[in-house]
N, C-alpha and C positions, 0 to 999 in steps of 0.2 A: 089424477096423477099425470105427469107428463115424463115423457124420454129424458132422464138426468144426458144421454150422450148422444150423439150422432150413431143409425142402427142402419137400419134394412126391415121393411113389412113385405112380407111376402100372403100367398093368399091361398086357400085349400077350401075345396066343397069336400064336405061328410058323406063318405061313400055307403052304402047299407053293408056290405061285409064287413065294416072296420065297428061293427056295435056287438057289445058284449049282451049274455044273456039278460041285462036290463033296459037294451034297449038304446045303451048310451055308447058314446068312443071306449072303445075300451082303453085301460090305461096306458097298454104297450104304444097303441097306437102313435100317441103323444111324442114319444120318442122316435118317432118316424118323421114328423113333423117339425121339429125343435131339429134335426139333424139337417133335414134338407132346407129351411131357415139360413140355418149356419155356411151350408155349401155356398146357397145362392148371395149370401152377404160375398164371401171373397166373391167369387165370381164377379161381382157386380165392382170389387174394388180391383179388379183383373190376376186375381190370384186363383186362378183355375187349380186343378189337381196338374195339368202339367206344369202350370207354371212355379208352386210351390214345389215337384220335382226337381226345375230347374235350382229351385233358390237351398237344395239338399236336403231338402224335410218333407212329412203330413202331420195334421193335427191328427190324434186319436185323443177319444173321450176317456179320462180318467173317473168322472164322475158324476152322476146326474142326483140333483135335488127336485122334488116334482110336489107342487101342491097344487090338488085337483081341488077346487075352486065350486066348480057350474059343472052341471052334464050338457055335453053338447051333443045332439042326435044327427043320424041318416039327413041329408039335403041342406044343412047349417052351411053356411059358411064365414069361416073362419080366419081375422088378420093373425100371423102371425111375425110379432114382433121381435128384433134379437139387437142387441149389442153387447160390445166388448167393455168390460171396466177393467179390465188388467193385462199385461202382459210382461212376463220379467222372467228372463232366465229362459227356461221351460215350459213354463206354465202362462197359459191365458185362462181367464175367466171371463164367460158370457152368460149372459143373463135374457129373458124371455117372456114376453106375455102371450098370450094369446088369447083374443077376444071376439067377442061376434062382431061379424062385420055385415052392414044393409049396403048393399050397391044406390048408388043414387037411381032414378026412376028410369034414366034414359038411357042408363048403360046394360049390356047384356054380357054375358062370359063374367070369367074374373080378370081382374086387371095381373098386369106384370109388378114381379116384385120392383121393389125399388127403394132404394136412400132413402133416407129419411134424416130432419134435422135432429138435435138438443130440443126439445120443447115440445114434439112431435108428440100430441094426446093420447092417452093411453086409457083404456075403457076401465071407471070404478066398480065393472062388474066381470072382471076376467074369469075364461073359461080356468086356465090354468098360468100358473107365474112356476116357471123355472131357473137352474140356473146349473151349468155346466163346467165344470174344469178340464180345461183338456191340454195334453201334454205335446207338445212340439217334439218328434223323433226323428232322426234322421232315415231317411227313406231305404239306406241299404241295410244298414245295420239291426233298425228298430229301436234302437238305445238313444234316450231322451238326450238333446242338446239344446244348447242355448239357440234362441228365434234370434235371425238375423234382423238389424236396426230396419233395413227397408220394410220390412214384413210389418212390423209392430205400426209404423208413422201411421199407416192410413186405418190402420184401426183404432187407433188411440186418439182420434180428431176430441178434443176437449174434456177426456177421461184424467182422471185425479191420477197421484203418484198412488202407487198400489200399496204404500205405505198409512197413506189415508183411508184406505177404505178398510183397513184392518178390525177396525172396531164397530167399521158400518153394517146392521143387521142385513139380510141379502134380502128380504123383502120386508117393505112395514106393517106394523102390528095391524093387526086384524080389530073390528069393533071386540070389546068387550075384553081383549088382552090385555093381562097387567103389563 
């Protein structure tokens, strides 16, 4: 499978306190991961927390979808994938893989997150495939308002009308699903 849109991989080593009593991530975990994904995408398109201040909002998570996939253990490490396929009104929707990742032989540390195109490979053996809703509020109030047009452009680089994806299942069937 490949990136339907322009995203952000970011990268995390499996700490041994984050394994539940089998041994594995535990599930909460995951949502730590998938959140800071999220931060470091704006960040990377210059939409910091102040600077979405400035623009009179934050995202807060309305919703998370979470299909645990693979156990990932203590010292894995792990890409983590994110992009945006909607934005309208109040609501964005982001979506996520996360998958083992092998450093090549000659690099040591993990790399810096970073951009990523439309096409950008995504492992047919993902740890976990998520997918987020989350609501645009205005930052004094807390009461959801419409994203300003600036905000949306650099997320929406080759993302469909959010009309399109209405009937798109949010990830594809699995082997053996009707």
């Amino acid at each position: 499978m490949v990136l339907p849109f322009a995203g952000f991989a970011t990268y995390v080593r499996v700490r041994q306190y984050e394994m539940d009593v089998l041994g594995h991530v535990n599930n909460a975990v995951y949502l730590h991961y998938l959140e800071q994904a999220a931060v470091e995408h704006a960040d990377a398109l210059s939409f910091t927390i102040e600077r979405l201040r400035e623009l009179g909002g934050l995202f807060i998570a309305r919703r998370h979808e979470i299909d645990y996939l693979r156990p990932a253990t203590a010292g894995d490490t792990l890409e983590v994938v994110t992009w945006v396929t909607a934005m309208r009104g109040a609501r964005a929707v982001r979506e996520y893989a996360i998958q083992p990742w092998r450093p090549p032989q000659h690099e040591g540390g993990l790399p810096d997150g970073r951009l990523v195109p439309a096409g950008f490979a995504l492992s047919d053996q993902p740890v976990v495939r998520a997918r987020t809703e989350w609501a645009w509020v205005d930052s004094a109030t807390g009461r959801p308002r419409r994203m300003p047009a600036e905000l949306q452009a650099p997320f929406l680089r080759a993302a469909p009308p959010l009309a399109a994806l209405a009937d798109t299942p949010v990830f594809p069937p699995g082997p053996g699903t009707p």
